[in-house]
N, C-alpha and C positions, 0 to 999 in steps of 0.2 A: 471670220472672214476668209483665212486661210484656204478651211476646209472648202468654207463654199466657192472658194475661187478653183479648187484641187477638182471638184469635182461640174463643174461649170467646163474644164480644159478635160474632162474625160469623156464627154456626151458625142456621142458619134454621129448624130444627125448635126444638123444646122440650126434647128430651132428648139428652145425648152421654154419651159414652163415654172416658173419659184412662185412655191407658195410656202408666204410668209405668215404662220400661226400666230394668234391672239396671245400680247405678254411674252414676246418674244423681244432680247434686248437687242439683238441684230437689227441694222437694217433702219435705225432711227435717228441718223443725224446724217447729214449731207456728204461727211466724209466718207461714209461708208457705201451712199452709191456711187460719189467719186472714184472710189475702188474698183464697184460693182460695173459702172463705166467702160473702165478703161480694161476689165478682162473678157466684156465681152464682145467690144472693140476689136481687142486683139487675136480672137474667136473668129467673130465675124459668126457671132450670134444672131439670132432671130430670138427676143428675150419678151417674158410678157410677166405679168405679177399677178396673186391673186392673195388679197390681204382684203378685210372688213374694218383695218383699223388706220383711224383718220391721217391722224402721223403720217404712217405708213404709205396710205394712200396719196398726198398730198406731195410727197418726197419724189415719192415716184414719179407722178406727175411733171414735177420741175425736171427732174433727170430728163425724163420725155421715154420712159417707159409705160408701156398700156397697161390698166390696173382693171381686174375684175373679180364679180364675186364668186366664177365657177371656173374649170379647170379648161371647159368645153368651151367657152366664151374667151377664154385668155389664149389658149391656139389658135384660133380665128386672128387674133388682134395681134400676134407676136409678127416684131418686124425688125429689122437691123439697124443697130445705131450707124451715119455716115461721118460728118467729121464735126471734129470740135470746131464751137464757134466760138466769137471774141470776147463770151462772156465765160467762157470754161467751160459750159455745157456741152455734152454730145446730143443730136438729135435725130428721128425714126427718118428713114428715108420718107419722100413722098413730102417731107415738111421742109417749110418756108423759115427765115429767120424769124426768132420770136415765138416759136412753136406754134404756130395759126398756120392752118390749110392755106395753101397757096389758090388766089381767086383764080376763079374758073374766068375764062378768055369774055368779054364781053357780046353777048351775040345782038342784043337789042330785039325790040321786037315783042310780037304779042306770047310768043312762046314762052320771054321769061316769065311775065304775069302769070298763064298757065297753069306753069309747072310750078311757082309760088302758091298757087291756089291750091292743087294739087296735093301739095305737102303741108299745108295746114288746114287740108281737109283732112286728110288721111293722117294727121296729131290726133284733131280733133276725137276722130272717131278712134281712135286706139287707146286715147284718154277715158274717154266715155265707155269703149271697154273693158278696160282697165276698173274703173272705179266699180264696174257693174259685178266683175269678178271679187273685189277688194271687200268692198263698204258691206253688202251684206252678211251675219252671220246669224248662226244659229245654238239654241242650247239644248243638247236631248235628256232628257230626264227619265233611267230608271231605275225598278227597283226589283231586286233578284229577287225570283221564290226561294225560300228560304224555310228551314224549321228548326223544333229541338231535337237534337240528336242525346239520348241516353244509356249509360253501357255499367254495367255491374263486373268492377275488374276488382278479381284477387290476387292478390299478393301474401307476401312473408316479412315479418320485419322478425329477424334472428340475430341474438346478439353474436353468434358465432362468423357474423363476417362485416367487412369494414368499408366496403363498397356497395355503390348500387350498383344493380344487375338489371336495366328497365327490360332486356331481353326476358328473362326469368322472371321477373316481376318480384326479386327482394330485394329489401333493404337491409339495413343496416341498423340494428336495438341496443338497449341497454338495459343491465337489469340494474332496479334497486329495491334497496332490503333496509328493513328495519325492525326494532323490537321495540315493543312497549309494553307497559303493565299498568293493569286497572282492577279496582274493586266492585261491590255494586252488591246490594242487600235486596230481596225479598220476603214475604209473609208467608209466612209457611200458612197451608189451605185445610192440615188437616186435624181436629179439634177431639179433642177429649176430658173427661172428668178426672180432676186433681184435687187431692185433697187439701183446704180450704185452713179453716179455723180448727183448733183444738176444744173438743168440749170440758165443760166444769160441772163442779157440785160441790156439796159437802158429804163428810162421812165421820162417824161417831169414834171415838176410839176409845175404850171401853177397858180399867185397870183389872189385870188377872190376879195383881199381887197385894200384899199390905203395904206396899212401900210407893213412894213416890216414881213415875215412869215420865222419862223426857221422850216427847216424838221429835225429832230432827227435821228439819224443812226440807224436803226433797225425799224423804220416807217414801219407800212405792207401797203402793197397796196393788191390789191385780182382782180380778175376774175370777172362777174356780172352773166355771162350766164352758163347753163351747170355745171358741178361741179366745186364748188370755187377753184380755181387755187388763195394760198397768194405766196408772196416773201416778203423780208425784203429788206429795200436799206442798203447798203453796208458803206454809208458815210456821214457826214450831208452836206447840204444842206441850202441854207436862198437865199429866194425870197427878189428882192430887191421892195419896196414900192411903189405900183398904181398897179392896175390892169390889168391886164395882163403881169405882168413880169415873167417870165419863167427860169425854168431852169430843169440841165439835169443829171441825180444822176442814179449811178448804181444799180441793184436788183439783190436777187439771191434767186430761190428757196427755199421754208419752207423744203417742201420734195423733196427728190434723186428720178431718173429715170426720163424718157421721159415725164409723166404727166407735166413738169414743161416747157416741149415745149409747148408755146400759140404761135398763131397767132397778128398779129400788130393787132393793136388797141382793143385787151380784156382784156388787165389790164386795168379798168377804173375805180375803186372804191377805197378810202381809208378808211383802217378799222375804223380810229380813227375817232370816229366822231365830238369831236372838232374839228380836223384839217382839217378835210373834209368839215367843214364851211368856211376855208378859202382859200382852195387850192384845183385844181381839178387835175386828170391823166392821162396821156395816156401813151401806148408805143407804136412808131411812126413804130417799127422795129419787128420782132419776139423775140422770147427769142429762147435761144438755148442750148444744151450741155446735157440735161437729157438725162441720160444711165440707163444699166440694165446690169447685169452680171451674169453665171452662178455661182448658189453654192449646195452645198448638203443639203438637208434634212436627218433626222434620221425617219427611218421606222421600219414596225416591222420586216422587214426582216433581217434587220441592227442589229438587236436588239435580235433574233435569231441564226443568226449568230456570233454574236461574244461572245455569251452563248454558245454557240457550241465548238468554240475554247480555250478560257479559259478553260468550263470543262475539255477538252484533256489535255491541258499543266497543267494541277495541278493533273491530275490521272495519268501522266508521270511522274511528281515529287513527286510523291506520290508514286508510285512504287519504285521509286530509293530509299525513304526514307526509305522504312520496310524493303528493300531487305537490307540494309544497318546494320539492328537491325537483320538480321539472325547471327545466329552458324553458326561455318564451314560446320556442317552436315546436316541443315537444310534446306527445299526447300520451295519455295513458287512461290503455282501455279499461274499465273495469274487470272486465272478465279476465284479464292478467293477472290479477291482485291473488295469492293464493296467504291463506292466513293459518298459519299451526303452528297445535299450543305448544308451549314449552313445559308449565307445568299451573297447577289449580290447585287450591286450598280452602277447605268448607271450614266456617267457624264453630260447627255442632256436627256431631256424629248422627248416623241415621236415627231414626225412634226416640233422641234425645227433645226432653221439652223444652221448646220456643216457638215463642213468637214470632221471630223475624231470626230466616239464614241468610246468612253472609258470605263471600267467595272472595279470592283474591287470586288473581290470574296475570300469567305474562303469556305473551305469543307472540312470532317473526312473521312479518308480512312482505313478500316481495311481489316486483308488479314487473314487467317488460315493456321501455317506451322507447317512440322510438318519434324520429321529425316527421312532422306533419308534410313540412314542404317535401319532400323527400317522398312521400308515401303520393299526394300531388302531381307531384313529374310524374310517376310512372302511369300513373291515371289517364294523364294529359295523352303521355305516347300512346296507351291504349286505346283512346278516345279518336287519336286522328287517324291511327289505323283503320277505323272504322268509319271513317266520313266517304261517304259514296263517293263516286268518281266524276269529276265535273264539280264538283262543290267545294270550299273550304269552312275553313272554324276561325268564324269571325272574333277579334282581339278583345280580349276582355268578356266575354260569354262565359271564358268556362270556371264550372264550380264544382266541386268534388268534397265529399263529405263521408267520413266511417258510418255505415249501413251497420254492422255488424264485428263481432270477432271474437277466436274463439282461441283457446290453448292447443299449445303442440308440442309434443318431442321430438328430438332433433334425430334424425333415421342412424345418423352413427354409433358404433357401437361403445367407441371408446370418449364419447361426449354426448352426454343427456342432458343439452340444455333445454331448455324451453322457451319456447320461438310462438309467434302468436301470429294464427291466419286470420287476415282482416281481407274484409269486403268493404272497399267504396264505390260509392255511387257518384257518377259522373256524369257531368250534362254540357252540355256546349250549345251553341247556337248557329248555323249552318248555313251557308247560302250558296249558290248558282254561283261559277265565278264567270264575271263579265269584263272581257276586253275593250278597253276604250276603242282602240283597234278597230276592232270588228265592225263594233257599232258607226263608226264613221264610214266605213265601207259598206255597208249595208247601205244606210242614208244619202252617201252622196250624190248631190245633182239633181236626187230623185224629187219629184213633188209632196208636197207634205202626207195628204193619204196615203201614197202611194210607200213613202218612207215609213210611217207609222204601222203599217198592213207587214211591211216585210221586217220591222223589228218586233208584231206580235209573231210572227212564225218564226222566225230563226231565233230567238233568245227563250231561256226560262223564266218568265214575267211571273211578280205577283198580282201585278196588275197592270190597265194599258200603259206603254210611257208616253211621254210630257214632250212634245215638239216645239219650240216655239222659235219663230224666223224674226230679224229684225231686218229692214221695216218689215210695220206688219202686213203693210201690202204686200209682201214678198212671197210668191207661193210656192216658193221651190229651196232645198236646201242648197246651200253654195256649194261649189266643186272643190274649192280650198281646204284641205284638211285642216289647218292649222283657224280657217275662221267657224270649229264646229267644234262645241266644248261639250263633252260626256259628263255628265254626273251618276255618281251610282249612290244609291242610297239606301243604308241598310236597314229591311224593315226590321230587324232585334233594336237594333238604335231607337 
């Protein structure tokens, strides 16, 4: 109150104007125009108020200050307080006790009827139009052309820095690494003949001497001709005493496969050469039963191929394992992943025979990931960059997704990290921006075709828009901004 009395006694004309703002605590109890009174009393102000709020309004009132809702209106009305009266009140000059206009002098006569008529003509009709300006409104309904806008932004996601750059279009990565080790067997493809079973017979052994001769079980006898064909006999044996006593003992091949098939009479030799002084051999029959059977050899294709496969299943499980070490917001493109061995280990040497080779393998796999939301934003800003002029990127349209991405070295010399250039694709959805503004000034006053014809020409429509006046008798939009409500409506929605 101080101030506004400080500055009430500073105003260099004679008349002001206090406009008292909404939720202001000044100014709302009677003591305070009490105050307000008597400084501008002692002024010898011309004072007028301009407040929307009731209090406010109603205080003033009793004070006998004029209360309006505009500034223009409240200069008109601003008048001087005269002298206090016997209820404490000051009041506007021109007024009577009691705050009531003082009656005009009585003139009698057909005049005053008249002029009564006159002025409740002329209510009537300011009423009527009033209400004609009020009561009607209207609502315009439209909807911007609009499209999909799509844009192919590349970027960097480099773990060598810790910021984004949406200028530059990089982000900010991470590498991670790991090792693991895995086995994994294959059938070797390539076949050949192995020898099998060992063949048999019998063979005679025949005494040189007059005396008794023991054969030993495992005695070789052998081939003479051709390549030495041995066998071992099978069981002992003893020559009974004088020369030429005979007997008949089984043999069986040294070595497996058919080589151990001879013909009758070519085991004639005994290895042992003492015993061979005493006893001579023959076999009277073939020998028989050497076989041969298929088996695999390991090759180098064997050996390529199942270097083939293992790498796959460990850079399988190797992806699962870093994908595993992501954040929720984290991506990790494949093409990051790089996998190298550490070292491999074949269970058979090349040309060796098997069936089935074997391998056991370790290798380090690291990948570069980096956020997704992060790769997103700079999307976004590349996207709006791009949005024509007159248009915006309607809230929740946009979508952006990795297209693509590929490995990189880092141009410095004294840091080769590995940085991954990715491609996203990004789309948004786009429309015509429409001023509610605009639209109301176009339309107003005007007749409905007349209004509909001039918002297809000045706006970007995707189709006609929507007029519609209440009452429906009403052919023309009201002059009232405030009774003309815009909607916009987005054809992506």
């Amino acid at each position: 109150m101080a101030v506004l009395q400080a500055k009430l006694r500073a105003v260099p004309q004679r008349q002001a104007v206090l406009v008292v703002p909404g939720g202001t605590c000044l100014l709302r109890r009677e003591v305070d125009f009490a105050l307000l009174c008597h400084c501008v009393a002692a002024q010898g102000l011309a004072l007028a108020l301009v407040s929307y709020d009731p209090q406010v309004r109603t205080l003033a009132r009793r004070s006998g200050f004029p209360v309006s809702g505009s500034v223009g209106r409240a200069q008109k009305k601003a008048r001087p307080l005269t002298r206090r009266m016997a209820n404490g009140r000051w009041r506007m000059a021109g007024e009577s006790r009691g705050n009531r206009p003082v009656a005009p002098t009585a003139r009698g006569g057909w005049e005053e009827w008249l002029l009564l008529l006159v002025l409740i003509l002329g209510a009537a009709l300011a009423g009527a139009g009033g209400a004609l300006l009020v009561w009607p409104q209207a609502t315009v309904t439209v909807v911007p052309a609009g499209g999909t806008l799509e844009q192919q932004v590349q970027l960097t996601a480099d773990p060598s820095i810790e910021l984004v750059d949406v200028e530059a279009a990089e982000i900010p990565a991470r590498l991670i690494r790991t090792e693991i080790k895995g086995q994994a067997q294959v059938s070797t493809l390539a076949r050949e003949d192995a020898p099998d079973a060992r063949a048999t017979g019998q063979v005679v052994f025949v005494n040189r001497t007059s005396e008794p001769v023991e054969v030993p079980q495992g005695a070789i006898v052998a081939t003479s001709m051709g390549t030495t064909i041995k066998f071992a006999t099978v069981e002992e044996a003893i020559l009974a005493a004088g020369v030429g006593s005979a007997v008949r003992v089984g043999i069986e091949a040294l070595d497996p496969g058919p080589s151990g098939n001879v013909g009758s009479f070519l085991i004639n030799r005994v290895a042992d050469a003492s015993l061979a002084l005493k006893v001579r051999v023959a076999n009277e029959q073939s020998t028989e039963g050497g076989s041969v059977r298929q088996v695999g050899v390991v090759t180098v294709a064997d050996k390529e191929r199942l270097w083939a496969t293992l790498l796959q299943q460990l850079q399988q499980q190797a992806c699962a394992r870093l994908e595993a070490e992501l954040a929720p917001q984290e991506f990790l493109p494949v093409e990051s992943i790089s996998v190298v061995v550490l070292d491999g280990t074949y269970d058979h040497l090349l040309g060796e025979v098997a069936d089935f080779l074997g391998m056991t393998m370790r290798v380090r796999a690291q990948g570069v990931a980096f956020d997704l939301a992060q790769a997103q934003r700079v999307a976004r800003a590349v996207l709006e960059r791009a949005v024509p002029a007159g248009r915006a990127l309607q809230p929740g349209s946009f979508h952006a997704e990795v297209a693509q991405a590929a490995m990189a070295m880092s141009d410095s010399e004294e840091e080769r990290s590995p940085r991954v250039q990715v491609v996203m694709k990004a789309r948004g959805w786009t429309e015509a921006i429409i001023i509610p503004g605009r639209v109301i000034a176009l339309v107003q006053g005007k007749p409905i075709p007349e209004a509909t014809a001039g918002l297809r020409a000045s706006l970007p429509l995707k189709e006609p828009p929507l007029l519609s006046v209440e009452p429906e008798w009403w052919d023309r939009v009201p002059w009232l901004p405030f009774r003309i409500q815009v909607v916009v409506t987005s054809e992506g929605a």
